[in-house]
N, C-alpha and C positions, 0 to 999 in steps of 0.2 A: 179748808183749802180744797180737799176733793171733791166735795160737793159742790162747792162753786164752781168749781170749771168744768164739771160734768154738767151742771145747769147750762152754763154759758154754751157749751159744746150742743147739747140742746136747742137753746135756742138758734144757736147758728145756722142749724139744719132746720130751720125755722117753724119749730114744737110750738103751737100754740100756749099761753099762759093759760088758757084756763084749763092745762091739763093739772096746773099746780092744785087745781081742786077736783078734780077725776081722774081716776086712774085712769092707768092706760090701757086696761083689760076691758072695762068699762066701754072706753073710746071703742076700743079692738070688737064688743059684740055690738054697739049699733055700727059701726061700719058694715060685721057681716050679714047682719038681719038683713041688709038692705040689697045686698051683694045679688048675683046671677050666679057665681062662679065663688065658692071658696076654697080655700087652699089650705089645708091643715099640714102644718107644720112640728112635728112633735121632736122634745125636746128635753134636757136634763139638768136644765137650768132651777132650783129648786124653791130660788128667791133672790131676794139682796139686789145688788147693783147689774149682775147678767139678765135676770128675767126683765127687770126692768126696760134694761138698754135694748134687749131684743124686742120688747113689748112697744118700747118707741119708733124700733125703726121699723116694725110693722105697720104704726097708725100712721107716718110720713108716707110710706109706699104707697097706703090704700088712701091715700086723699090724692097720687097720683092715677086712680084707677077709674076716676068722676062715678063714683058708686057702683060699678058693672061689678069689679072686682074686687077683691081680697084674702090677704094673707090671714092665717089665725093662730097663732103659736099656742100649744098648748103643753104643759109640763105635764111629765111620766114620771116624774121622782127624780132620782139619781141617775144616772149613765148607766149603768148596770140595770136598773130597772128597765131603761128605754131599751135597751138591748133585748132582755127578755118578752119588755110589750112588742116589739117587731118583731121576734119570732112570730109569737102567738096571731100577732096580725099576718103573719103569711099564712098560718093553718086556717083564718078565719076568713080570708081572702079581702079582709078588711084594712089594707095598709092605705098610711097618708100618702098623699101625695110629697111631703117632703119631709125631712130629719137630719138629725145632728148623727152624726157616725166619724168615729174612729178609725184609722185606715186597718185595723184587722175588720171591723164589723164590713167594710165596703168589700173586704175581700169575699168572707161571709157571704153578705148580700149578691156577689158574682158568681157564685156557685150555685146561685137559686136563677141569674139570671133576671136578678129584679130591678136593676138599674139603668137607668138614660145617660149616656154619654153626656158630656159637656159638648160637645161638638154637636150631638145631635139635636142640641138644645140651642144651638149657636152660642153660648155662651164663652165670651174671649174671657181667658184668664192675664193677659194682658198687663203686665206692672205688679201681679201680685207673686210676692219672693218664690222664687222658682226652684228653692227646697221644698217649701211647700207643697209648691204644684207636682214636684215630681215623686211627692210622697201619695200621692192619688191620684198616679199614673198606673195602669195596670194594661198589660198589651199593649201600649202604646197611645193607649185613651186614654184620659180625664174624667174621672168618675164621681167628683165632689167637685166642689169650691173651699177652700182652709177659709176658716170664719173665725173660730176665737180659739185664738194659741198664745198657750206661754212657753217659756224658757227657764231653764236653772241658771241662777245667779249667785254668787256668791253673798250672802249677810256678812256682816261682822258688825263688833261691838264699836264703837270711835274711842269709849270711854276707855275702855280695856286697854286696846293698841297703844293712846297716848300715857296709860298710868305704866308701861314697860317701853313705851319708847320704840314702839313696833309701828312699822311700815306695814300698808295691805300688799297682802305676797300676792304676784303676779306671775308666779312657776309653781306647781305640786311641790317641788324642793324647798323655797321658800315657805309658803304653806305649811309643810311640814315640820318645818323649823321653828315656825314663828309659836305653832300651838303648841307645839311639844315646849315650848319657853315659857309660853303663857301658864298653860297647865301647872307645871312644876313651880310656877310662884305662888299659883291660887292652891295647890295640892288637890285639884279637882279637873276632870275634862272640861274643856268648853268647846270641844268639836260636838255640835250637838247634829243629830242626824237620824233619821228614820231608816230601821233597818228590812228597805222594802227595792222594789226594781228600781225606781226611777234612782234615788242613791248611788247603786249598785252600778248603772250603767254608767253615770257620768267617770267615773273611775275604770269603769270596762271601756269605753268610750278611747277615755286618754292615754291608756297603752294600746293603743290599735285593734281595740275588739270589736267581731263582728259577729253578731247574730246567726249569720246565714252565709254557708260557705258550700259552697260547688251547689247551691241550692237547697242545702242539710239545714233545719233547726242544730246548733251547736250550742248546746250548757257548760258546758265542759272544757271549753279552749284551756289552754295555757294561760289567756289574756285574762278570762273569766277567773280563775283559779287565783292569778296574782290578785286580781280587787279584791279578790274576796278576802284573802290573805290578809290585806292590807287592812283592810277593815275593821277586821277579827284583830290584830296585832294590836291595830290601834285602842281598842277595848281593854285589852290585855294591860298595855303600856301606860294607861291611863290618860290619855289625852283625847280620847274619843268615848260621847255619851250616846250610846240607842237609848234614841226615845221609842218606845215600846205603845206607849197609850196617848192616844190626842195629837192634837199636829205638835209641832214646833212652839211656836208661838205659845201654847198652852203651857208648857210647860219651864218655860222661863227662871219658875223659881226653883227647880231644881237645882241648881248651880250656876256656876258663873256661868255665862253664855258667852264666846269669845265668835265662834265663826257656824255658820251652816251654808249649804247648797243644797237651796230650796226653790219651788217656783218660783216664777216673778210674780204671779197672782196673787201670791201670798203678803205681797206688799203692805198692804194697809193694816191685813192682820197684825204683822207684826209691830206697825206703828203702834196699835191702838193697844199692842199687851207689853211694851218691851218699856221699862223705868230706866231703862238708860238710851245714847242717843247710835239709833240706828244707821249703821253704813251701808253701802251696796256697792259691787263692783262688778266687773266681769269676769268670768271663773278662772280661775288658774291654770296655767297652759304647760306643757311639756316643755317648753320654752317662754322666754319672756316677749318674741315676735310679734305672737297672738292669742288670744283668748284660748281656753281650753274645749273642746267640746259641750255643749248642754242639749240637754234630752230635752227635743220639743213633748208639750202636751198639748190638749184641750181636742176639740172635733173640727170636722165637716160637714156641709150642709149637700145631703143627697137627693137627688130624687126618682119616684119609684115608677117604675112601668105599668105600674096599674092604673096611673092616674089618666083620664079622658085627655083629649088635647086641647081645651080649653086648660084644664086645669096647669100643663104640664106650661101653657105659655103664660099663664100669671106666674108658674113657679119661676123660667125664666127669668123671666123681667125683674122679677125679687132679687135674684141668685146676682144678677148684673147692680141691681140695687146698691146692694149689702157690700159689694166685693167694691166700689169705689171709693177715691181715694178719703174722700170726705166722710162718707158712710162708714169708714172704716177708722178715719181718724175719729169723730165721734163718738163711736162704740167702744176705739181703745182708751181713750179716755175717761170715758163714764167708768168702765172695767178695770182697768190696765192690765186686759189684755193687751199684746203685741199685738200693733197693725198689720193684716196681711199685705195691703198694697203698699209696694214699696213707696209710692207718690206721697201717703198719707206723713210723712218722717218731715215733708217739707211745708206741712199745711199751717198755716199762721196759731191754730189750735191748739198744734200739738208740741210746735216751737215754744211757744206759750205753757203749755202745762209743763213741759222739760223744766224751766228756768225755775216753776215753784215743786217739781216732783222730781229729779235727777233719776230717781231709779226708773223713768219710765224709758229715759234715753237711753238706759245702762242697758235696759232688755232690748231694745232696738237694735242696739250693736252687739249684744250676745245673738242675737237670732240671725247673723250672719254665717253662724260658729255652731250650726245646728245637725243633730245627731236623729233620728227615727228607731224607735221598735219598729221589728220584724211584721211585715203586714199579712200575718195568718191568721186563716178563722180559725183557729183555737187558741189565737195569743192570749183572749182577755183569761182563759182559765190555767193556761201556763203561764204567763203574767202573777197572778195574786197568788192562786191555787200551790202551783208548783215551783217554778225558780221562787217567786218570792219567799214560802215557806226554808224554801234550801239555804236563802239569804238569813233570814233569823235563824234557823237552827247553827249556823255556822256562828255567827255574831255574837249570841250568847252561848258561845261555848257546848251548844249540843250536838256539834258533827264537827270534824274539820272542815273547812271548805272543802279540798277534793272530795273524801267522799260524800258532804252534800250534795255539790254540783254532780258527781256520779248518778246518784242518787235519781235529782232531779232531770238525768238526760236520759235513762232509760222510763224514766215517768209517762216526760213530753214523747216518748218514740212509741211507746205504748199508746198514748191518747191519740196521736197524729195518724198510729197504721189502726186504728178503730177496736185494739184489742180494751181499752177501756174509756169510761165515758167521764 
């Protein structure tokens, strides 16, 4: 069913068939051989349905460019990888003219001063969800386009709920309630959860917590201390499982699996490993008003100052591309990624894939309900590095929260004032 309407989505944006027998990488090097002008675009996409979907909407672009131009996407590895090759490419003086960045990396990259405004590029952001946009707002510019984002959503089992006669809880209290009932019949957790930031924040997130106060990096709030608390209790109590190795989805057979709050990317995985029949909802809320908080993920697409100005208006034109509503429904489809334009939610496409995929509407309307990490260039290593390690140590029982999160706040104030690397 996903492949199908990824094809159809495909062809809508009218992919030639005989790509069904050449890649698209293929397609993508005789476009540039031919090219005056190309435009390297590097990337963290490492395979599967994102290199692909990116790969297509490059060879659409460049058959609008009648041979002068084109785009060339090329994978660096992981996101951390790419992160590391665009250092080394500012020491080398060798950077692309465009990339996927994360809004701490855009921060980064401002510090170097290696960035082109969206203004100065004319590129209108225009209809695309304006959490987004203001998550790669820095001084009052626009320093990206949001290209491919998810959201936390809430999993749960259908099977489970109906063998206890449970309703999907739509408050943390409920929630609460519902697993802590579940658990005790199976005599096992089925809150299944990764005990890493992204976790950690939806829960920081939902008692009022905030990253950055009076302008401070803060690890340590009150807000912080309670998730963490909670987390750790719930381990304790037994109704909460850290999965420690592999995603989610991998680990399945460990026990009953009743609920998680995991990307929406993760969608299909979960299809393709779960033996019983998977739910999705929107995250549980301090009330039952509104959905709860969810931690956007995924990147931005930048581009760099080093690039000539031929290059910098092919990058344009792409960045205007990519960000429409169709080009965007599309992609989210191929993906399920969340479409950044908000236009793309009404496109007959993506109306269509809803009716045979629910969970893609369900991210659509959690991405109303959107949360942001702190946009520091040193997030991605207080990110994994430090809060996260404070998060497991506490979860499995090897610090209390506070003093983890202690811990981790004089870490991050140590790395931030340069006394370590």
């Amino acid at each position: 069913m996903h492949i199908r309407s990824a094809i159809a989505a495909l062809v809508a944006l009218g992919l030639s068939l005989a790509l069904a027998q050449q890649k698209p990488e293929d397609v993508i090097k005789g476009q540039c051989e031919k090219a005056a002008v190309v435009a390297e675009l590097w990337h963290g996409f490492t395979g599967g349905a994102p290199k692909m979907a990116l790969e297509n909407l490059a060879v659409e672009f460049n058959k609008t460019q009648s041979g002068q131009a084109c785009v060339r996407p090329i994978s660096q590895g992981n996101y951390r990888d790419l992160s590391t090759k665009i250092k080394a490419a500012f020491a080398s003086g060798k950077v692309p003219v465009m990339a996927q960045a994360f809004e701490n990396n855009i921060a980064l990259y401002l510090e170097s001063d290696a960035l082109v405004s969206m203004s100065a590029l004319g590129v209108d952001l225009k209809g695309v969800n304006p959490l987004f946009v203001n998550a790669v707002t820095f001084n009052k510019q626009v320093y990206g386009v949001p290209f491919n984002k998810s959201i936390q959503i809430l999993y749960y089992n259908r099977d489970l709920l109906k063998k206890y006669g449970a309703k999907v809880p739509t408050t943390i209290d409920e929630f609460v309630a519902t697993t802590k009932q579940i658990s005790q019949g199976e005599k096992a957790p089925v809150y299944f959860f990764q005990p890493d930031t992204s976790t950690f924040s939806y829960w920081f997130f939902n008692r009022g917590g905030n990253y950055l106060q009076n302008g401070k990096l803060v690890l340590n709030s009150p807000q912080a201390v309670e998730a963490l608390t909670f987390l750790a209790q719930g381990v304790k109590e037994g109704w909460a499982r850290p999965i420690t190795s592999g995603f989610i989805n991998a680990n399945f057979g460990a026990g009953p699996f009743g609920f998680s709050t995991d990307t929406s990317a993760g969608y299909s995985f979960y299809l393709q490993a779960a033996k019983f029949d998977v739910g999705v909802a929107t995250l549980p809320g301090r009330t039952n008003k509104q959905p709860g908080y969810g931690l956007v993920q995924g990147t931005n697409l930048v581009v760099f100052k080093g690039a000539d100005e031929k290059e910098k208006k092919v990058a344009a034109d792409f960045l205007k591309f990519v960000i429409s509503p169709k080009a965007q429904a599309v992609f989210g489809v191929a993906t399920n990624y969340v479409p950044v334009n908000l236009g793309s939610g009404v496109d007959p496409l993506v109306t269509r894939y809803i009716k045979e995929n629910p969970a893609f509407g369900v991210a659509i309307t959690q991405a109303r309900y959107a949360r942001f990490e702190p946009a520091l260039a040193d997030w991605e290593q207080i990110r994994f590095d430090i809060l996260g390690q404070a998060i497991k140590e506490a979860v499995l029982g090897q610090a209390t929260p506070k003093a983890a999160l202690d811990k981790a706040q004089k870490a991050a104030e140590d790395l931030l004032a340069g006394r370590t690397r």
